[in-house]
N, C-alpha and C positions, 0 to 999 in steps of 0.2 A: 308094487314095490319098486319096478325096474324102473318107474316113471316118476317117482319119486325123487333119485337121486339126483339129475342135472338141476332139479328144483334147488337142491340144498345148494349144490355148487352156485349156481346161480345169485344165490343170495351170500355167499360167502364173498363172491367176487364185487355186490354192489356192496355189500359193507367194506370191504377195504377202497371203494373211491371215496364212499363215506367219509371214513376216516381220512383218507389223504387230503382234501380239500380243505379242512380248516387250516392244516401243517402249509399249505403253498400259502392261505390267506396270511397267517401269522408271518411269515417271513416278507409276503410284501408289506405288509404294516411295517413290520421292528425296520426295511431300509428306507421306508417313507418317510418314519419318524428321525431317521439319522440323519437323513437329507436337511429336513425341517430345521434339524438341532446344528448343522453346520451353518445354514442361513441363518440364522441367528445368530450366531456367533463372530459370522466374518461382521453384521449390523454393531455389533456389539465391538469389535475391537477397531470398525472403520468410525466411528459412532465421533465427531468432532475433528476427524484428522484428515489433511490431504498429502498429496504426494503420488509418484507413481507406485509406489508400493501399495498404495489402498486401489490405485486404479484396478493392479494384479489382482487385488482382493475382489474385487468388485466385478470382474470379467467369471472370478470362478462364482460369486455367486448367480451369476448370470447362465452360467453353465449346468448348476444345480436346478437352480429354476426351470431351465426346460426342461432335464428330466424328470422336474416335479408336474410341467401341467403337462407336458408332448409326451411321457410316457406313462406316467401312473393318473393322468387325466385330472390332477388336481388346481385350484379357484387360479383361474388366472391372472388375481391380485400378487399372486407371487412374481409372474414375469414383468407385468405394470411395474411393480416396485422394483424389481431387480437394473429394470434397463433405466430409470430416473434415475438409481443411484449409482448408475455407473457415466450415463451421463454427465450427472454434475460431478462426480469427481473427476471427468476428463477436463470439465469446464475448471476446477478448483487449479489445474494444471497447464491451463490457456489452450486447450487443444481445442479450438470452439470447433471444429468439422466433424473429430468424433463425434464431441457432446453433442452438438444438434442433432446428427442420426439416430444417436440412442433416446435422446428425448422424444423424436416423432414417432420414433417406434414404440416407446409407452404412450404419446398421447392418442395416436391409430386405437392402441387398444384396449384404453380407457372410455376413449369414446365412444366405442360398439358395445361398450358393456350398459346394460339399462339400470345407473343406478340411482334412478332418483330417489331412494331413501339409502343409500349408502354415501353417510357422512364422513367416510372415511375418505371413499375413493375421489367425493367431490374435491376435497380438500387437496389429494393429491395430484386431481385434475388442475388446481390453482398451482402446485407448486412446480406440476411440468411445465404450464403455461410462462412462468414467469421464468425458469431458468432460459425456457426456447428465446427468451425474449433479448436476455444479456446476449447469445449466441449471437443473434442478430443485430444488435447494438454494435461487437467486438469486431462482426464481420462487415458493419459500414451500414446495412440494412437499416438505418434507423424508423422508415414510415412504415414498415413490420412491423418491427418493433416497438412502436407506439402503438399499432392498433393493438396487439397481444398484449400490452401491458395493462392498455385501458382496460381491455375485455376483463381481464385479471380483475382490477380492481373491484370492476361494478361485479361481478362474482365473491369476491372475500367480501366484499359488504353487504350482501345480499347471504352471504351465511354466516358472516361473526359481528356486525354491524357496523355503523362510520368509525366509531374510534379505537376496535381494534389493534393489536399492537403489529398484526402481521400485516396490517397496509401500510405499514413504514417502510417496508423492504419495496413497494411496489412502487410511493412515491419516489423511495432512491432512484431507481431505476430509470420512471419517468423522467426526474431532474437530469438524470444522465444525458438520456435521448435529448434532451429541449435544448441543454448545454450545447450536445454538438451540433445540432440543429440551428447553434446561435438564436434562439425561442429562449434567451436570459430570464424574463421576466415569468413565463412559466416553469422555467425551472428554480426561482426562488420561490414559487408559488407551490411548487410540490416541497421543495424542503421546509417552509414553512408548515405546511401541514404536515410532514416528517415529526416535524419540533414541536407543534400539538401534544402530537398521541405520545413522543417523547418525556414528554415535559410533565406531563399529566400522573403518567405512569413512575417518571426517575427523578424528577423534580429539576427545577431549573436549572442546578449547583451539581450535572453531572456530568460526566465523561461524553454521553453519547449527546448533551445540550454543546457542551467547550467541540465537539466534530463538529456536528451542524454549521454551527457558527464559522468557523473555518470554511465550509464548502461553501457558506455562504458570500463572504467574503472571498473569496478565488470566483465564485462566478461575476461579482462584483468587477473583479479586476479583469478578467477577460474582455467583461463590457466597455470598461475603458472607464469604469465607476470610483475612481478611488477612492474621494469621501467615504463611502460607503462601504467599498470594502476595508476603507481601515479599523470604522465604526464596529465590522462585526471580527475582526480579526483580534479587537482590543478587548472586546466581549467573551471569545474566547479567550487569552488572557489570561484575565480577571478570573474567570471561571475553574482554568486548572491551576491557577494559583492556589482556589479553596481547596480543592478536592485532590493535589499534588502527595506523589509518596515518592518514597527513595527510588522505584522503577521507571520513571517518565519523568524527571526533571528536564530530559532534553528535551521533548516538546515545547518548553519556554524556547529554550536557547533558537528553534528552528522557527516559532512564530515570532520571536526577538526580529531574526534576520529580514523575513517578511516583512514584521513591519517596518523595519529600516527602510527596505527595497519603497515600500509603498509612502510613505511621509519624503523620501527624498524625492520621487513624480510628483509627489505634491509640493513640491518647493519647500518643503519643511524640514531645513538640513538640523536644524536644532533637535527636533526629538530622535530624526532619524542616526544623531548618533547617541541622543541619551537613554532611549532603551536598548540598545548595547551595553551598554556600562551599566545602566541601573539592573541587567540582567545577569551581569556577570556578576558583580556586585552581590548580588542577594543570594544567589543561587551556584556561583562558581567551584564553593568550596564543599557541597552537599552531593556531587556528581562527581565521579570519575571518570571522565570524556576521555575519550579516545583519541590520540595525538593529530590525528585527520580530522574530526569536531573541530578541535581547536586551531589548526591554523585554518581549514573554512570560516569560525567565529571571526580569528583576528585578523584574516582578511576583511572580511563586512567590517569591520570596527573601521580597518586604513583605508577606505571608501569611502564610510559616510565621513571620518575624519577629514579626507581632502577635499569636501566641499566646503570647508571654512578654510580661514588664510592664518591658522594655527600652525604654523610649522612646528613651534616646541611640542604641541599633544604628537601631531603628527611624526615626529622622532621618534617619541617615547612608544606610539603604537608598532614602528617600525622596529625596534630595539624588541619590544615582548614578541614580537613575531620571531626575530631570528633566536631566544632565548627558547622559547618553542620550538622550533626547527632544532635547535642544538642537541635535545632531551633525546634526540636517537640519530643514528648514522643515516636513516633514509630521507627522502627529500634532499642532498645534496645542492642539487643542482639551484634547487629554490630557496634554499640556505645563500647560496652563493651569487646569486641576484639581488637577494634581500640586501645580503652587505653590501652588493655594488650602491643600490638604490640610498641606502644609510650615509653612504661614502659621499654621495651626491650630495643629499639634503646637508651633509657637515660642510661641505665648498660652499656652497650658497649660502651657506649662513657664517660665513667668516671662518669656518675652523678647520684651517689647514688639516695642523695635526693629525685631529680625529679623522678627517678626509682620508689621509694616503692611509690611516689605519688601517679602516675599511676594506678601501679599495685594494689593497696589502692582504687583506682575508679572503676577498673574492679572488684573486689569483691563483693563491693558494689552493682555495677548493679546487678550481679548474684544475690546476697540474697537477693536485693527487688523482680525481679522476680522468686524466687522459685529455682533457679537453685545449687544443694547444689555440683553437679560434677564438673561445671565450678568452683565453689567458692574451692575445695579442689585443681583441679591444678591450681589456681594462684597460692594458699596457697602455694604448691608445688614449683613451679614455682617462687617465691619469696625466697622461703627458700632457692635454686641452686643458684640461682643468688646473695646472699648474702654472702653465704659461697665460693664462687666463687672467692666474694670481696673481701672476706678475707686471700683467700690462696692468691691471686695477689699481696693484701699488707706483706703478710708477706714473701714470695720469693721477693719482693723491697725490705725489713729491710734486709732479708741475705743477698743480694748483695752487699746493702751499707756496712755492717758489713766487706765482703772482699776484698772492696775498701778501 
């Protein structure tokens, strides 16, 4: 019997580690799962948005993540994902120095993982490869950054095939590199195949075909192509004219000015100022432009205007300019240029009057704001232009005299 007893003890004390060991397991499960359920969550409300605010977000999940594989030894697809997406949110915020480190640091350890039937991580292996690649582009790197980009590609087509929509993101890319590269003609050759899988998938009559075309035409003009890029700048155009809603009218208004810029290199001062006018024209009263919009516009308008020997248009655009300028107390100063300039064009065209009007308004603005240099050459500037008048009419009297 005496020998009996530490027996019982014995098994009284292995049933209570019994029982305690499932109580520690349960507890590291339920903070595993908490862990799990905050990384999902930060994914969830980073999920579309950049800024540094998601960046914060994006460091704590990155902090969670080690604790999830470095201490409770779980897939280390969590740390993979965590440092890409802290990564590209640094990149979404132009930091390329962070982003590159944290990219390497997912692709190190993506690529030690053996996942040739993980379609997941392959993919994610594509999409470090390709953010590492922008880093390298931003930081000047460009023959990096082609090789990465390429390698990228023949990967996504080797898992979702050639016409994929996620090898548009990688021809962008390309087109990028080749651009600064000055390599123009392969980088219309990658936005061209951009505009493929675009075009296939959103039809030709859409938002991201009316981009394309844009970048198309800018590398055009880079090249020193104008024909060409007017051809595609007119394309796009054409294109957001169909597909136009109340939120992006100014996109005309901005490719309007483009093509101005681009028909006046081409000696073509006639369209380059009629699609100004026929722009504003169709579309000026549909938009509520911002008072900076609009004297930017009707600047380009009294540009391409002074490549013809129209002084009446060219009045009348100088006149909507200062009528523009008036609509608020800011811009002053370029209120007050404008009239001098208005002041001018009335001399030279016979009209006294209107002249010291002008020139009478530009003063003015100067001496309410402080400006006594600007106010001495109007002054200036008024007195040449008077005595001007006056030798003009009196060389008319001696003519007439020896007629």
């Amino acid at each position: 019997m005496e020998q009996e007893e530490p027996q019982i003890e014995e098994n009284q004390e292995m049933n209570k580690v019994q029982e305690d060991e499932p109580q520690i397991d349960f507890l590291e499960v339920s903070v595993i799962s908490e862990i799990i359920q905050i990384v999902e969550q930060i994914d969830s409300k980073c999920k579309g948005q950049i800024g540094e605010e998601i960046v914060n977000e994006r460091i704590k999940q990155l902090a969670y993540s080690k604790i999830l594989c470095n201490v409770y030894g779980k897939d280390i697809t969590y740390l993979i994902k965590a440092y890409t997406n802290l990564g590209i949110a640094y990149l979404d915020i132009e930091y390329y120095e962070q982003a590159q480190e944290h990219l390497l640091n997912a692709f190190k350890l993506n690529e030690n993982l053996s996942n040739d039937d993980n379609l997941s991580m392959k993919e994610y292996q594509i999409k470090i490869l390709i953010n590492l690649s922008k880093c390298y582009l931003e930081s000047g790197k460009y023959d990096t950054a082609q090789q990465i980009s390429e390698r990228s590609l023949i990967m996504n087509k080797t898992l979702f095939g050639e016409d994929h929509v996620s090898n548009a993101d990688i021809y962008y890319v390309l087109a990028k590199i080749h651009t600064e590269l000055e390599h123009y003609e392969l980088a219309i050759e990658n936005l061209g195949n951009m505009f493929k899988i675009y075009e296939k998938i959103y039809g030709y009559d859409s938002e991201k075909s009316a981009k394309i075309n844009m970048e198309i035409g800018q590398i055009y003009e880079k090249g020193k192509n104008i024909p060409e890029a007017i051809e595609y700048y007119v394309n796009a155009y054409k294109i957001w004219e169909k597909i136009i809603n109340d939120n992006n009218y100014e996109v005309l208004f901005q490719i309007g000015m483009k093509l101005s810029e681009l028909y006046a290199m081409n000696k073509n001062y006639e369209n380059s100022y009629e699609i100004l006018v026929s722009t504003e024209k169709e579309y000026g009263d549909k938009i509520n432009r911002s008072l900076k919009d609009r004297v930017v516009f009707q600047r380009c308008r009294i540009k391409a205007c002074s490549y013809s020997n129209d002084v009446a248009t060219l009045l009348q655009e100088y006149l909507k300019l200062e009528e523009i300028l008036r609509e608020s107390n800011e811009n002053q100063k370029t209120l007050a240029k404008t009239c001098f300039t208005i002041g001018t064009i009335y001399f030279e065209n016979k009209e006294k009057e209107k002249g010291i009007e002008y020139y009478k308004k530009a003063e003015n603005i100067y001496t309410i704001n402080g400006d006594n240099k600007c106010v001495m050459d109007v002054q200036q500037k008024l007195e040449e232009m008077l005595k001007k008048d006056e030798g003009e009419q009196e060389e008319s009297m001696d003519l007439n005299k020896k007629e």
